[in-house]
C-alpha positions as CSV (number, residue, x, y, z in Angstrom):
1,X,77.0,103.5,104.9
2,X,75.4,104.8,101.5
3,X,77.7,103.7,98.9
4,X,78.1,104.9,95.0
5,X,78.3,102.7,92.6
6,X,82.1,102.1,92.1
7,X,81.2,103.4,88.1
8,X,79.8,106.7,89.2
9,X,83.5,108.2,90.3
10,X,86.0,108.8,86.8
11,X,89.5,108.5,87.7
12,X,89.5,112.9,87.5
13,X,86.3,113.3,90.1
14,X,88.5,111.1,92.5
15,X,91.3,113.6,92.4
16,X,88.9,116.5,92.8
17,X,87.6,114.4,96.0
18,X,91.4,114.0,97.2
19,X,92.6,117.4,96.8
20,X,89.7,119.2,98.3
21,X,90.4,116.5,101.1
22,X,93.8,116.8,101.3
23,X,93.6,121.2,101.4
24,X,90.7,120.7,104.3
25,X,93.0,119.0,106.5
26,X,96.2,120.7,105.4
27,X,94.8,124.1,105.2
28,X,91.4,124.2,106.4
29,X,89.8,125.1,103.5
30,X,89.5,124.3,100.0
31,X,88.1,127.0,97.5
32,X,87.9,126.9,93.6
33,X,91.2,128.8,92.9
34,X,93.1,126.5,95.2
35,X,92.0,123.4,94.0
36,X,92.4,124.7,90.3
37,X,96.1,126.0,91.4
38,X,96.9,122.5,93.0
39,X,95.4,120.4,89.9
40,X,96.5,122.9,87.2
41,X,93.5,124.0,85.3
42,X,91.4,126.4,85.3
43,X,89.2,127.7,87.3
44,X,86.1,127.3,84.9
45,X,87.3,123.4,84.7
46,X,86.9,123.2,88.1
47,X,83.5,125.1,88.9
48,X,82.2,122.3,86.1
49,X,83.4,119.0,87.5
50,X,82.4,120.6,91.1
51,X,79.2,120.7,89.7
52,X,78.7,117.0,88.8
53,X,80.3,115.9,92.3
54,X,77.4,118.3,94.0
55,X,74.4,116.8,91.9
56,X,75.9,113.0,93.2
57,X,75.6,114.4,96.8
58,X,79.6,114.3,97.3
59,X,80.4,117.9,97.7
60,X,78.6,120.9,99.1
61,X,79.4,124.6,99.2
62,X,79.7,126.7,102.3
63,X,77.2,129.8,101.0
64,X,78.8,132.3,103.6
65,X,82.5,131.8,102.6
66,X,82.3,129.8,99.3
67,X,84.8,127.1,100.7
68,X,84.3,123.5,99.1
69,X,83.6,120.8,101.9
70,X,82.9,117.1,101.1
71,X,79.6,115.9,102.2
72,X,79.1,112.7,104.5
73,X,79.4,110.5,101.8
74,X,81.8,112.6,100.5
75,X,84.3,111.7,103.2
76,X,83.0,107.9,103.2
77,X,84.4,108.1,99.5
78,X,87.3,109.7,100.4
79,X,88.3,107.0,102.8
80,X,86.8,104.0,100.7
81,X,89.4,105.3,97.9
82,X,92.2,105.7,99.9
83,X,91.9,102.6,101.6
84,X,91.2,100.8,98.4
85,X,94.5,102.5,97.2
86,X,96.1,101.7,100.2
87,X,95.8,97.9,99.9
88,X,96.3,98.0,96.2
89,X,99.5,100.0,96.6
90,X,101.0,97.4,99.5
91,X,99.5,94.4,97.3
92,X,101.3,95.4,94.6
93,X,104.5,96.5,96.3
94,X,104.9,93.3,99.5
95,X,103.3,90.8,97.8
96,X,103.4,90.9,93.5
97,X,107.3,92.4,94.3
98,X,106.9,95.3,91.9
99,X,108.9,98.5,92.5
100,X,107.2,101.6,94.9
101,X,106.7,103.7,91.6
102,X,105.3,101.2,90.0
103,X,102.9,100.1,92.6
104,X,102.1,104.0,93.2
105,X,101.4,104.6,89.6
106,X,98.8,101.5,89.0
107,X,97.2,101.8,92.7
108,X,95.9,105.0,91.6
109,X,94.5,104.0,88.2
110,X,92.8,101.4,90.0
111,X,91.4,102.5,93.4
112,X,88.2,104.2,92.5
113,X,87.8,100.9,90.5
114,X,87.2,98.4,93.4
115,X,84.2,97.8,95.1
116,X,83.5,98.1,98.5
117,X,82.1,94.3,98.4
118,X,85.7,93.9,96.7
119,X,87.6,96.5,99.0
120,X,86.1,94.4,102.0
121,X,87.1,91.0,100.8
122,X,90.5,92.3,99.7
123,X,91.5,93.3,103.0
124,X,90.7,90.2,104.6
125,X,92.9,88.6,102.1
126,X,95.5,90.3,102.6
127,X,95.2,90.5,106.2
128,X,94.9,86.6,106.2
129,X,98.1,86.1,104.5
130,X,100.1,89.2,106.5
131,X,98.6,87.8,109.8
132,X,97.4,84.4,110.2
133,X,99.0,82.5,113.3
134,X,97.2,79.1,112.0
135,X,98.7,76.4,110.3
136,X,102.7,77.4,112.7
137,X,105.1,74.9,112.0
138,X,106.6,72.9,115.5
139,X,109.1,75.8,116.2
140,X,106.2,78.2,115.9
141,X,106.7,79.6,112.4
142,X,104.9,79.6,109.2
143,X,105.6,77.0,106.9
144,X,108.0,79.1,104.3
145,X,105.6,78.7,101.4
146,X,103.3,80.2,103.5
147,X,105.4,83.6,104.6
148,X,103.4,86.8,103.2
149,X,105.5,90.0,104.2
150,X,103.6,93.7,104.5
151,X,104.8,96.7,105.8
152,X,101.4,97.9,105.9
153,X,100.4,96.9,109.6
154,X,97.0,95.4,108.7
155,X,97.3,93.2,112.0
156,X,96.1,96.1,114.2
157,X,93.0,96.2,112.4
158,X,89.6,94.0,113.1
159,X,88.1,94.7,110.2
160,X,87.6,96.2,106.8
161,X,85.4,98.9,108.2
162,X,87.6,100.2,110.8
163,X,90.6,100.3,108.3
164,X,88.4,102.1,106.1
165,X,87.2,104.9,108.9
166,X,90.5,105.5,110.1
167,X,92.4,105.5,106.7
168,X,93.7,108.9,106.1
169,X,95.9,108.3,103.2
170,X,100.1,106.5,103.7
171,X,102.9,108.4,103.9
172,X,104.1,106.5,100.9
173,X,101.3,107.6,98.6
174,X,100.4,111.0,96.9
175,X,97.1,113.0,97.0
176,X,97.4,114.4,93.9
């Protein structure tokens, strides 16, 4: 998989990339006025900044209908981020103990942040702590020290990449 360099994205051309997602799978299609409408601004902001995401290969217009789609790596983006915001979100919610707002708010300042390399290792982390069966105590339980609690079922996952492929977004998390 082709990866950007986790600089390239601002925090504004990830919500471009989400809500051209997010009105592809909700509505079909994504066109300038409804991605202007659903990010209030204007249209000319919006032609611009589709602009730069076209010239880094993340965006491509259909020339017959004018919809928006997201390229390949557009969508590998797409996924990356909200997997990266996934795991931040839960992170920062299960396991720092801070409140769902909270952990909303500064999982979307920092998705577009992380690495993949980081993303990758992250996950495994987490994973680790939410799922390990090693180290039981005799009646089969983790020591208590031990006990990391997630809601997010990361146990049903073998790896990084397939959480990132099948990563459409959580329920408790806004494409804005």
């Amino acid at each position: 998989m082709k990866e950007t360099n986790e600089n390239d994205l601002s925090h504004s051309m990830v919500h471009y990339l989400l809500t051209i997602h997010k009105l592809k799978e909700n509505r079909g299609f994504a066109r300038v006025t409804d991605i202007a409408r659903d990010l209030d601004l204007t249209k000319g902001s919006v032609s611009t900044m589709l602009n730069n995401l076209k010239k880094k290969g993340l965006i491509q217009e259909e020339d017959e209908c004018k919809f928006v789609v997201l390229t390949q790596l557009g969508h590998e983006e797409v996924h990356r981020i909200l997997s990266s915001r996934t795991l931040l979100f839960y992170f920062l919610k299960d396991f720092v103990g801070v409140d769902a707002i909270t952990a909303e708010h500064d999982s979307c300042q920092m998705e577009h942040l992380m690495s993949p390399k980081t993303s990758e290792k992250f996950f495994n982390f987490m994973k680790t702590l939410a799922c390990t069966c090693e180290d039981l105590d005799k009646k089969g339980q983790l020591p208590e020290s031990f006990q990391f609690k997630t809601t997010l079922d990361l146990c049903s996952y073998s790896t990084s990449d397939e959480f990132i492929h099948h990563q459409k977004g959580d329920k408790h998390l806004q494409s804005k």
